[in-house]
KEPAGU-757019 format. One line per field, with one value per residue (C-alpha): residue number from 1; residue in one letter; y, x, z. Coordinates in Angstrom, 3 decimals. Layout:
! KEPAGU-757019
pos c(NUM/...) $
code c(A/...) $
c2 c(Y/...) $
c1 c(X/...) $
c3 c(Z/...) $
***
This chain:
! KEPAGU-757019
pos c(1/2/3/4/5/6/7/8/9/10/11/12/13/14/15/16/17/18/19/20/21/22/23/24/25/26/27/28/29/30/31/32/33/34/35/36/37/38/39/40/41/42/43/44/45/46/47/48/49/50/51/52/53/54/55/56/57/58/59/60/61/62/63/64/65/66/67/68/69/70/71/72/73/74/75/76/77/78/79/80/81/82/83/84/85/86/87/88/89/90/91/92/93/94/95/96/97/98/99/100/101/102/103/104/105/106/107/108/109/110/111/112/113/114/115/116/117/118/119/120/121/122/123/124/125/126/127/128/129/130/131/132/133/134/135/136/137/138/139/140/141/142/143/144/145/146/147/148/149/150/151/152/153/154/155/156/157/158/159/160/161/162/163/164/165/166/167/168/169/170/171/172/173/174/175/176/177/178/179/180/181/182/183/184/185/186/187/188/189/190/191/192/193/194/195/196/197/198/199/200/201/202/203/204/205/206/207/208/209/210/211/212/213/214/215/216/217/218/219/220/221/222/223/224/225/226/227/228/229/230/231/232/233/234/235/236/237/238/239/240/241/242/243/244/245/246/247/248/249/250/251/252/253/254/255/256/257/258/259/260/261/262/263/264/265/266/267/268/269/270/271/272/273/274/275/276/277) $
code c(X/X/X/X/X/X/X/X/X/X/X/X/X/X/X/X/X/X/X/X/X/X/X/X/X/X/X/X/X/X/X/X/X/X/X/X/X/X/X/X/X/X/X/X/X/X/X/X/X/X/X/X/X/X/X/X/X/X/X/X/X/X/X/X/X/X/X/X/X/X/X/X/X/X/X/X/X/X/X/X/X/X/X/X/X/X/X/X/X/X/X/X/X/X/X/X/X/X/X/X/X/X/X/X/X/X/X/X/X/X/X/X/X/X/X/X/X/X/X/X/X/X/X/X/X/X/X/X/X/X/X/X/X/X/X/X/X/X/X/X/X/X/X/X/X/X/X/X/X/X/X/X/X/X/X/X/X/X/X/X/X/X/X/X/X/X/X/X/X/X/X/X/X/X/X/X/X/X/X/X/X/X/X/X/X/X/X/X/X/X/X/X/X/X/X/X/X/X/X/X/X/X/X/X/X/X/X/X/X/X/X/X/X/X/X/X/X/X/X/X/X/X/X/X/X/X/X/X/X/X/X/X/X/X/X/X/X/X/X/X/X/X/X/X/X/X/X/X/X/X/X/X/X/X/X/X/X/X/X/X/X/X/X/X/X/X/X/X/X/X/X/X/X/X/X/X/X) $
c2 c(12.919/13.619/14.899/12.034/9.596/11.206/11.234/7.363/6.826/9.125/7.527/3.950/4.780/6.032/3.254/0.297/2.833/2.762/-1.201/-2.250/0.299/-1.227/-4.908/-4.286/-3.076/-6.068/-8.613/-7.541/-7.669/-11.168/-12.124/-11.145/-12.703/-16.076/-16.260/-15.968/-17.745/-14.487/-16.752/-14.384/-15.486/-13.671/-14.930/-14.712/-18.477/-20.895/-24.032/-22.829/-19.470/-17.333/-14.347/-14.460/-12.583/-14.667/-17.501/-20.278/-23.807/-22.741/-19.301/-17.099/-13.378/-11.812/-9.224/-5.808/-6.543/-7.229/-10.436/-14.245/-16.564/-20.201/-22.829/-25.772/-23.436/-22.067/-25.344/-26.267/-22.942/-23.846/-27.649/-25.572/-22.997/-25.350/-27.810/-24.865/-23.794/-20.334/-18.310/-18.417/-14.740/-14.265/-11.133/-10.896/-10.081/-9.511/-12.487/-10.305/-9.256/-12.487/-12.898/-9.110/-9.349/-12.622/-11.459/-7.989/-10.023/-8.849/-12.617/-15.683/-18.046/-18.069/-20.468/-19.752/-22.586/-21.532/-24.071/-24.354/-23.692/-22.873/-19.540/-18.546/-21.129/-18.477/-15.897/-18.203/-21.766/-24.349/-27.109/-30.543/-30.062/-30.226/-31.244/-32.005/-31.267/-32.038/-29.120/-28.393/-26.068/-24.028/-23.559/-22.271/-24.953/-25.937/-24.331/-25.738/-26.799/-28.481/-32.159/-31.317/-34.157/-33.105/-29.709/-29.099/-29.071/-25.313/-24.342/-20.840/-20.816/-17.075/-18.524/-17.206/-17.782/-16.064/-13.678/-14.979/-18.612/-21.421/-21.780/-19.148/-20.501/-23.926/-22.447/-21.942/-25.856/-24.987/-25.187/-22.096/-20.988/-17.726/-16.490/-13.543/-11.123/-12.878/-11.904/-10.744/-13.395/-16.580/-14.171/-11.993/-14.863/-16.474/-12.949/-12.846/-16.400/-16.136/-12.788/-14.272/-12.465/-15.518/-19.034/-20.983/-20.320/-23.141/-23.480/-26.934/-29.228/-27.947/-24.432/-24.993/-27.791/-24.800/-22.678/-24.985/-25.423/-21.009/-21.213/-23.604/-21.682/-23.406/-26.614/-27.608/-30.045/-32.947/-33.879/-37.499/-35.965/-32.690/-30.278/-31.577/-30.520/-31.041/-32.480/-28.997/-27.486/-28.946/-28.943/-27.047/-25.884/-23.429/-20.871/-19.927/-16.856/-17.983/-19.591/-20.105/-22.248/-23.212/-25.669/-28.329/-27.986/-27.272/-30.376/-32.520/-30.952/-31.854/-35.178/-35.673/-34.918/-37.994/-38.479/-39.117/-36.430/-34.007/-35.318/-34.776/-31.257/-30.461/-32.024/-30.036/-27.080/-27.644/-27.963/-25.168/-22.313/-19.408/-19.406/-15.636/-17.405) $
c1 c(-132.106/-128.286/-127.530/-129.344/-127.444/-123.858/-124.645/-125.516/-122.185/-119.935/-121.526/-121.170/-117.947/-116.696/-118.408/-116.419/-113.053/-113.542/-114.639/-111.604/-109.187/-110.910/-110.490/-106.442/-106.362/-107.728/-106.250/-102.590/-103.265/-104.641/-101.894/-99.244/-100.470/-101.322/-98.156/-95.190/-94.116/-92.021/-89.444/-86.760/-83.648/-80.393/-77.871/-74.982/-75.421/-73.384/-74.319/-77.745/-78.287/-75.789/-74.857/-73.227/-72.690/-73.873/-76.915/-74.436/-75.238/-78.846/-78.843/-81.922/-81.515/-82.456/-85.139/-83.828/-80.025/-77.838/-76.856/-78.084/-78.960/-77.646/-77.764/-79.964/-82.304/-82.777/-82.398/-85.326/-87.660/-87.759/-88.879/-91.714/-91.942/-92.311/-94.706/-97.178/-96.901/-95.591/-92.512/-90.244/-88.991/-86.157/-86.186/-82.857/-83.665/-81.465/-81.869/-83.607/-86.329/-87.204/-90.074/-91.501/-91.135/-93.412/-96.291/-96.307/-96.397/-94.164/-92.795/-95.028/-92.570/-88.832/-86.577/-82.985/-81.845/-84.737/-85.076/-89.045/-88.265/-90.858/-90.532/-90.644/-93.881/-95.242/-95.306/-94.685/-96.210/-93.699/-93.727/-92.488/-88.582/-86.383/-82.813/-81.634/-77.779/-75.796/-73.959/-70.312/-67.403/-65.669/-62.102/-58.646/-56.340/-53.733/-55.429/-55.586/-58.992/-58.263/-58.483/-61.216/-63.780/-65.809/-67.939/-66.081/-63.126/-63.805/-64.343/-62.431/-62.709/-64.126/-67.221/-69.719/-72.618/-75.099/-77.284/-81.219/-80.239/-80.330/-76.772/-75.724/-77.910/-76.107/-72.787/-74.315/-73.922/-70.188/-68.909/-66.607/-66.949/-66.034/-69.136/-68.620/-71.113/-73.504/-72.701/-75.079/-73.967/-71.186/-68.606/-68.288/-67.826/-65.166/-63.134/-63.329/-62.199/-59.167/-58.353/-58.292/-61.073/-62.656/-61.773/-64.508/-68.186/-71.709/-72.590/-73.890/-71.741/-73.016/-71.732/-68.687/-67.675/-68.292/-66.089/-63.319/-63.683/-63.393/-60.716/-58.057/-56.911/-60.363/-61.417/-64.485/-64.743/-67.754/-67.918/-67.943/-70.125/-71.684/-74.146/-77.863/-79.661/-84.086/-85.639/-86.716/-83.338/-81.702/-84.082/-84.449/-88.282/-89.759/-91.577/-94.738/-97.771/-100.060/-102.748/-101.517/-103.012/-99.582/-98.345/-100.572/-99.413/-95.758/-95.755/-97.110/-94.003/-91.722/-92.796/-91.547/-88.135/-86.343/-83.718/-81.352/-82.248/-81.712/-78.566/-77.553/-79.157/-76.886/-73.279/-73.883/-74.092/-71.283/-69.167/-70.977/-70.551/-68.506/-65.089/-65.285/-68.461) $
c3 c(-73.867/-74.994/-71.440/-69.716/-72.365/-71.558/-67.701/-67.830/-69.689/-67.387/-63.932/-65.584/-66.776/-62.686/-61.444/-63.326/-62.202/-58.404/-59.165/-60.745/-58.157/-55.262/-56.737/-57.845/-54.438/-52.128/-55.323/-54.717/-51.149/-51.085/-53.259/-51.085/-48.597/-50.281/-52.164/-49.412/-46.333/-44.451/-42.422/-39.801/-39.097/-38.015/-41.062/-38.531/-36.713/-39.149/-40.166/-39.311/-41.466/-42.505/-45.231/-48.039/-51.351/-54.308/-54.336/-54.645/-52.928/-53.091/-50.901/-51.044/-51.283/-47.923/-48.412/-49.203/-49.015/-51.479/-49.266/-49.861/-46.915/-46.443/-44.487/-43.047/-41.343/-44.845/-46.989/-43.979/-45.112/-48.784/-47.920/-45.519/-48.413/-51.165/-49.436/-48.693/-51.997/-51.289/-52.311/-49.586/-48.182/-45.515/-43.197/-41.768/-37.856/-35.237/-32.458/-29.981/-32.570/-33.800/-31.318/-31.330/-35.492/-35.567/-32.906/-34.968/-38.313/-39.664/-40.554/-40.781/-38.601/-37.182/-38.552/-36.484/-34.681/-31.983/-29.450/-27.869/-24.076/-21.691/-21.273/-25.068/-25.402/-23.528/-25.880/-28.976/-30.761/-31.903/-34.174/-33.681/-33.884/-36.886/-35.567/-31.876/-30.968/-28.126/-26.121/-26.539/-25.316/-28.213/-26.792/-28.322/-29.690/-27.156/-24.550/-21.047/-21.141/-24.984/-23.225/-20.695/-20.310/-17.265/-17.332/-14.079/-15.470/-16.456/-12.555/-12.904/-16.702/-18.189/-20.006/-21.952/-24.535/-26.289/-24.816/-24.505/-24.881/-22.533/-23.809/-21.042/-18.216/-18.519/-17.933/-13.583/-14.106/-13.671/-10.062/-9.528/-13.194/-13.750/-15.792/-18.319/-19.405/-22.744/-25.960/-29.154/-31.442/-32.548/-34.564/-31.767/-29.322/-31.614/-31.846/-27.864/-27.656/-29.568/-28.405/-25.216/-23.636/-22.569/-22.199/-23.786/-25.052/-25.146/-28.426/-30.107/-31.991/-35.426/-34.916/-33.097/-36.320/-38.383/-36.183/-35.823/-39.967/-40.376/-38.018/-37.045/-33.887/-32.452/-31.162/-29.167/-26.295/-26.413/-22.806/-21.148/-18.049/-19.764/-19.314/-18.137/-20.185/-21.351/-24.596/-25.450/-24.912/-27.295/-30.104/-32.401/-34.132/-35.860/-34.124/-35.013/-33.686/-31.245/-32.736/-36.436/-39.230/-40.226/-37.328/-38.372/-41.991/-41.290/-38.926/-41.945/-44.492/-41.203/-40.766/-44.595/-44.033/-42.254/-39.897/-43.060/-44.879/-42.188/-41.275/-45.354/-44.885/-41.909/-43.222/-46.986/-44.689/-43.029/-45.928/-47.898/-44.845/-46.259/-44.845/-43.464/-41.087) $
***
């Protein structure tokens, strides 16, 4: 009877073990996935995101680094964070993998200053947008193109823009234009402008008013007769995997924000950018 008694209590005793292993185990999974909203972004496209050292002006610390994110895409993430009740994670992600990193889920949603063309609704959902911009041409001070108020008034220019972007398809818009090789990112464009490597670069107005703020050898150019240019183009939304439960939700939280708001949103991160960006 002992040895039946102390087999009862050792086999009860393994059984509640593996029960409570194999519940920590799919609890702290659940969990995870419950409590955070993974957003990618590249930190490198002021006003949009950016990097910076401390969590001043309301940065979040970007996963793994010893770097904090700002700007409106990110001040946009915590109202989308917030309003789904999850803690808000940023993944900083090279432009490039922003796409592959959401379809491998390895982030819930891409929130970079992403407009929803056609060819990236093809591998990608979108919600309804959360800013529109107009284009511009970021240009050295006192250059000859300073006063331009015609796209055409760059025929023969060296232009670029960045690479993947309808930014740099625009630029064939250009009679004559002498179009330069696309470029990873907006720091490196800057450097080339005022190094003289190129003449000008697309960007919208929020980023080149941030460039012309870090730098007052820069100006940009808001044209009289621009670039054509689609709805989608020039908005801006957050990108989402094919299918997901979120863009009904995250269109909801997006509807909240208005036209004001965003416009606050977007001139606080203007004036909050790091000077360095």
């Amino acid at each position: 009877m002992r040895k039946i008694f102390m087999l009862c209590i050792t086999l009860l005793f393994i059984s509640g073990f593996l029960a409570a292993c194999g519940g920590g185990s799919d609890s702290g999974s659940s969990s995870s996935e419950k409590d955070t909203f993974v957003v990618g972004l590249e930190a490198a496209y002021p006003p949009f995101n950016w990097s910076q050292k401390d969590d001043s002006n309301g940065a979040v610390q970007i996963k793994g680094l010893k770097e904090y994110a700002g700007g409106y895409d990110v001040e946009i993430a915590k109202r989308i964070a917030e309003g789904l009740g999850k803690e808000l994670v940023i993944v900083k992600t090279d432009w490039e993998g922003l796409i592959p990193s959401l379809n491998s889920e390895k982030i819930d949603a891409v929130i970079a200053g992403m407009s929803p063309t056609e060819d990236r609704k093809k591998a990608i959902d979108f919600t309804d947008s959360y800013y529109k911009s107009d284009l511009v041409m970021v240009v050295q001070k006192g250059s000859p193109y300073e006063n331009a108020t015609s796209i055409q008034d760059f025929s023969g220019a060296k232009i670029t823009a960045q690479l993947n972007t309808f930014h740099y398809s625009v630029i064939d818009q250009i009679d004559g234009v002498n179009k330069q090789q696309a470029m990873n990112d907006f720091s490196t464009m800057r450097v080339a402008l005022e190094a003289g490597k190129i003449d000008g670069y697309v960007s919208e107005r929020p980023e080149a008013i941030s460039a012309t703020s870090a730098n007052d050898k820069l100006t940009f150019v808001e044209f009289e007769d621009g670039f054509e240019t689609s709805d989608e183009d020039t908005a801006i939304a957050v990108g989402l995997k094919k299918g997901s439960d979120l863009t009904e939700k995250i269109n909801e939280i997006l509807a909240g924000i208005s036209e004001e708001e965003r416009d606050e949103i977007m001139d606080a991160a203007i004036r909050n950018q790091p000077a360095s960006q």
